[in-house]
N, C-alpha and C positions, 0 to 999 in steps of 0.2 A: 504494500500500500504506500503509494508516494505519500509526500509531506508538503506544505506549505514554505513560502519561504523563511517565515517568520520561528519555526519551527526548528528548522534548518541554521538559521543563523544563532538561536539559543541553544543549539546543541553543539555547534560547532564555537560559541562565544567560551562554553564552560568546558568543554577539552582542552580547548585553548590555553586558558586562564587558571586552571587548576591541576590538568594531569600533563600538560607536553610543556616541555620547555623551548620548543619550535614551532616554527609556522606548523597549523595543520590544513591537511588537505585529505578533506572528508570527498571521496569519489563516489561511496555508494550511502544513502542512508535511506531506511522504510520504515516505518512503523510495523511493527508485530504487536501478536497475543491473541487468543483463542475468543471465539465470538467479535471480534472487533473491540472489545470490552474495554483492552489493557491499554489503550491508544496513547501512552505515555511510555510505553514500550519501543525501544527503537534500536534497529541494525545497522552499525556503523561501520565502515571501511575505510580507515586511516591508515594511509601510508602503506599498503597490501595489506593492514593484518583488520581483520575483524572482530569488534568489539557490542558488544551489548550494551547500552545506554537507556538508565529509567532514572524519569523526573518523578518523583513523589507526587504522590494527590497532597493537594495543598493543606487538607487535615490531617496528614499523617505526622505522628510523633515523632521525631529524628531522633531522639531519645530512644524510644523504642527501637527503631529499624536499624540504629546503632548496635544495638542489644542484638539483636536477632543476626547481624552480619558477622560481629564478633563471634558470636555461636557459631554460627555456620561456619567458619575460616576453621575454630578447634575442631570442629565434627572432621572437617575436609582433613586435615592436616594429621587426623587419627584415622584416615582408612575411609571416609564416607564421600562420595562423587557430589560433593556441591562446586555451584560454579567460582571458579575465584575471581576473587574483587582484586579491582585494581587500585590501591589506594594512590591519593590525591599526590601531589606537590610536598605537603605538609605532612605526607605519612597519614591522611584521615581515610576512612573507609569511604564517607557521607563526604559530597561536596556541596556546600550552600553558596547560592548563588546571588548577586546585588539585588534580588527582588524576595530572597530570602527563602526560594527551592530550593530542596533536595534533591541531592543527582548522586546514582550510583553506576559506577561502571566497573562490568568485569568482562573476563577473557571470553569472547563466543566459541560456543559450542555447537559443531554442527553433528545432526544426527536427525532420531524421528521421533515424534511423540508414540508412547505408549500406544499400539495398535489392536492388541487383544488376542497375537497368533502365542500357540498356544507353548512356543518352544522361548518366549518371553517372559512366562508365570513364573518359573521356579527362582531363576535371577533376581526377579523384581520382589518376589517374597521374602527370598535370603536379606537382599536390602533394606527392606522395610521392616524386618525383625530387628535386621542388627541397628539398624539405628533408632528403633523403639529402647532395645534394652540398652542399648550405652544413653539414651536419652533420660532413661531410669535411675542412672547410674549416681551415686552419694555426688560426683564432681559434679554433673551437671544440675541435682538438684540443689545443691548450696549454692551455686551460680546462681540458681534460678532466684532462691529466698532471697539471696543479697542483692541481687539486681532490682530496683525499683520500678526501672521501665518495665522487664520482663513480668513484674508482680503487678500491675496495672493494666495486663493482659488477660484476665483469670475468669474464666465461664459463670455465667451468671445463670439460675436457674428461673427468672423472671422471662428470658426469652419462650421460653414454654409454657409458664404458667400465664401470660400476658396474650398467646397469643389469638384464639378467639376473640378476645375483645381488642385488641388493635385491629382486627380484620372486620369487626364490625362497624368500629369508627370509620376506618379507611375508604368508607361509601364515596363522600365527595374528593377524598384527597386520591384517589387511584383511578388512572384512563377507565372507564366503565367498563373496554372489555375483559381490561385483567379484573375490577373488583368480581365483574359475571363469572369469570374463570376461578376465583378465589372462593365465592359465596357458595359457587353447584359442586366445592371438594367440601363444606365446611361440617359434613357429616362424620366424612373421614378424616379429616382433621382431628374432627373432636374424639372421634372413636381411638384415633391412633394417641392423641393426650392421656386419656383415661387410660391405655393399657401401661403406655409409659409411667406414670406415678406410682404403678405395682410396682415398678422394679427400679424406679429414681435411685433410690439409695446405693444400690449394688452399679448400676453406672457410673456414678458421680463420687464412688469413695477415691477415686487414680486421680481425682480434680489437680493436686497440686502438681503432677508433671507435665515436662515441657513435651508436646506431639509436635507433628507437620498435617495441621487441620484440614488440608486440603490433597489429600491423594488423589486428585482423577485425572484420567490419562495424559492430559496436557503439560500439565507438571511431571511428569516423569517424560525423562525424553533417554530414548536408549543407543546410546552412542556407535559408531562404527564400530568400536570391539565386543558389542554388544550385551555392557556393561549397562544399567541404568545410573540417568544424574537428577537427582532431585531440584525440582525446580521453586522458584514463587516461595525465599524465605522469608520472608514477613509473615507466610504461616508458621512459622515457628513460634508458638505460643505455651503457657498453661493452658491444658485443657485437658477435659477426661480421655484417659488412652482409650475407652472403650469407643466412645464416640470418632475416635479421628482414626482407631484401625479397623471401626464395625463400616464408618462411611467409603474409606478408602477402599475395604475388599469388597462393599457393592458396586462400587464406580468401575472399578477394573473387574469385574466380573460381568457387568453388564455388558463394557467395551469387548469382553470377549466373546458375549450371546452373541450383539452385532457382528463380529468380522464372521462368526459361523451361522448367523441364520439363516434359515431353510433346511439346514442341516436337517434329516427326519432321525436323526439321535442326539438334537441340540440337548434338550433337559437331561440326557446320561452326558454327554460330554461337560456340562457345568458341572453337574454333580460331580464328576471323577475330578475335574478339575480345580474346582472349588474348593472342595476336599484337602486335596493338597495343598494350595496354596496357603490354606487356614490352618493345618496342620504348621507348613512349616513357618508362620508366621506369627502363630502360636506358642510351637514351641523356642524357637531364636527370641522370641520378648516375654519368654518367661511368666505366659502367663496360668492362672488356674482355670480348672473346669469349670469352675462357677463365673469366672469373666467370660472364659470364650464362651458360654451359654448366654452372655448376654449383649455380645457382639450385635445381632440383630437390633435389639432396641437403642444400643448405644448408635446405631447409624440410621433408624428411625429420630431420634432424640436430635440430632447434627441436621437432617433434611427441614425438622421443625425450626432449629435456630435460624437455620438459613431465611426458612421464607418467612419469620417474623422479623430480621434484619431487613428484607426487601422490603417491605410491607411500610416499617419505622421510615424507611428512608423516604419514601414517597410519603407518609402524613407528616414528619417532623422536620424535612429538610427539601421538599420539593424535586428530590431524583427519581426518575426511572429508569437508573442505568443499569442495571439491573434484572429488570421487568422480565426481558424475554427471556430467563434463564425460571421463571416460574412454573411452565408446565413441566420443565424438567424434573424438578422438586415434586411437584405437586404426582407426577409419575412418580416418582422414587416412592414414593410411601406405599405403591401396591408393588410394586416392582421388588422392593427391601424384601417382607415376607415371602413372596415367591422364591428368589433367589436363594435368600438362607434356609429354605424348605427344606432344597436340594441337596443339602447339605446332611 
């Protein structure tokens, strides 16, 4: 996706100004990110080599994404595929710009996003196990308690408990055809809250560890040696393991129903598949019977925060950037139980 020029010359003002000590000469730049969504996303080519450049949403805590990039560099630098940052001039990770933007650049990565064939699963599980349990780990949870930013991050269970009643306010604040799409799931909605509270507690007891909240396919992108690299640290948050590894094995589990649909033994291939992948992601993150039994609701519980987040944003801030990722969600909720069925 080309760029403006205005665009162009703010991205090329703070390479300039903060990471080269030379003239730079930006040949290629486009915008990326999945859905058009991330339009703050950008693919740069300086001097032959290509770089990844994002400007911050202008409400994001630099504080925070501080926190989250540090993180990310110790995860990388002990064995885990995240991208490396380039720091600034100054040795900073975050570069703030005279209009007071954050900008992070790291080394691009070429490769594919997460596809869903099925000689992809077992890699992308090993990974996602082992950096759940080092994310477990004493070092990174005293990092976590003592980091301020990072503890300003912490899952609130009013996203669930609010959400009915923000979707019923949200009548005049939301385009009518999402509130019509919101109003004709709000049985299921409410259905899937109610079973959630049976088992709130046994979800929500992992609250104080750090996950990566957003596993689905985009963010994993699996490299020419066919390695996975986890993408989109900013999700690196406190949040319940249950919810960020029960969301993550539906997301990539579904990507796997699609690349084999039609298959007339798709539901045995998820099942053998599924299987395994929860097995070994299971067991690398160390967890119990009684958690991975409640995997499912923990990634029901993650599809609720989601579309109460969408919901907030359109009555409390006037966005629908958002929006069109609601029928997705609002699928996920019958889709979640099918899939862990399988299982």
């Amino acid at each position: 996706m080309q760029i403006d020029s205005e665009t162009r010359f703010s991205v090329s003002n703070v390479l300039q100004s903060e990471y080269f000590h030379s003239s730079v000469d930006i040949q290629e730049l486009v915008a990326v990110g999945a859905l058009g969504i991330n339009s703050q996303n950008y693919r740069a080519l300086v001097d032959g080599v290509f770089y990844h450049v994002k400007r911050l949403d202008s409400t994001a805590s630099i504080g925070l994404v501080n926190s989250q990039y540090n993180l990310s560099e110790h995860l990388r630098q002990n064995g885990h595929s995240f991208p490396e940052v380039i720091v600034t001039k100054q040795n900073h990770l975050i570069a703030v710009d005279s209009n007071q933007r954050g900008w992070i650049v790291t080394r691009f990565q070429p490769g594919n996003y997460f596809s869903g064939f099925k000689t992809e699963l077992p890699v992308v599980a090993d990974a996602i196990g082992h950096l759940f349990h080092d994310l477990a780990s004493d070092l990174c949870k005293e990092s976590a308690e003592s980091d301020r930013f990072l503890n300003t991050s912490r899952f609130s269970t009013n996203y669930i408990e609010t959400l009915i009643p923000t979707i019923i306010y949200s009548k005049a604040k939301l385009p009518p055809s999402d509130y019509l799409l919101l109003f004709s799931h709000l049985k299921s909605i409410e259905s899937t809250i109610n079973t959630l509270y049976e088992h709130s507690a046994c979800v929500l007891e992992t609250s104080s560890l750090i996950g990566h909240i957003d596993l689905h396919p985009h963010n994993l992108l699996i490299k020419p040696d066919g390695r996975p690299m986890f993408l989109d640290v900013e999700s690196l948050r406190l949040h319940p393991t249950l919810m960020s590894l029960g969301f993550g094995i539906y997301k990539l589990m579904r990507q796997f129903g699609v690349r084999y649909s039609g298959r007339s033994s798709l539901e045995t291939l998820i099942a053998q598949n599924a299987m395994e992948m929860c097995k070994r992601i299971i067991k690398l993150a160390k967890l119990s019977d009684m958690q991975a039994s409640m995997l499912p609701c923990g990634a029901a519980m993650e599809v609720c925060r989601r579309l109460n987040v969408i919901v907030e944003l359109n009555v409390f801030h006037g966005s629908t950037k958002w929006n069109r990722v609601l029928p997705i969600h609002l699928a996920g909720l019958e889709e979640i139980p099918i899939i862990f069925s399988l299982l």
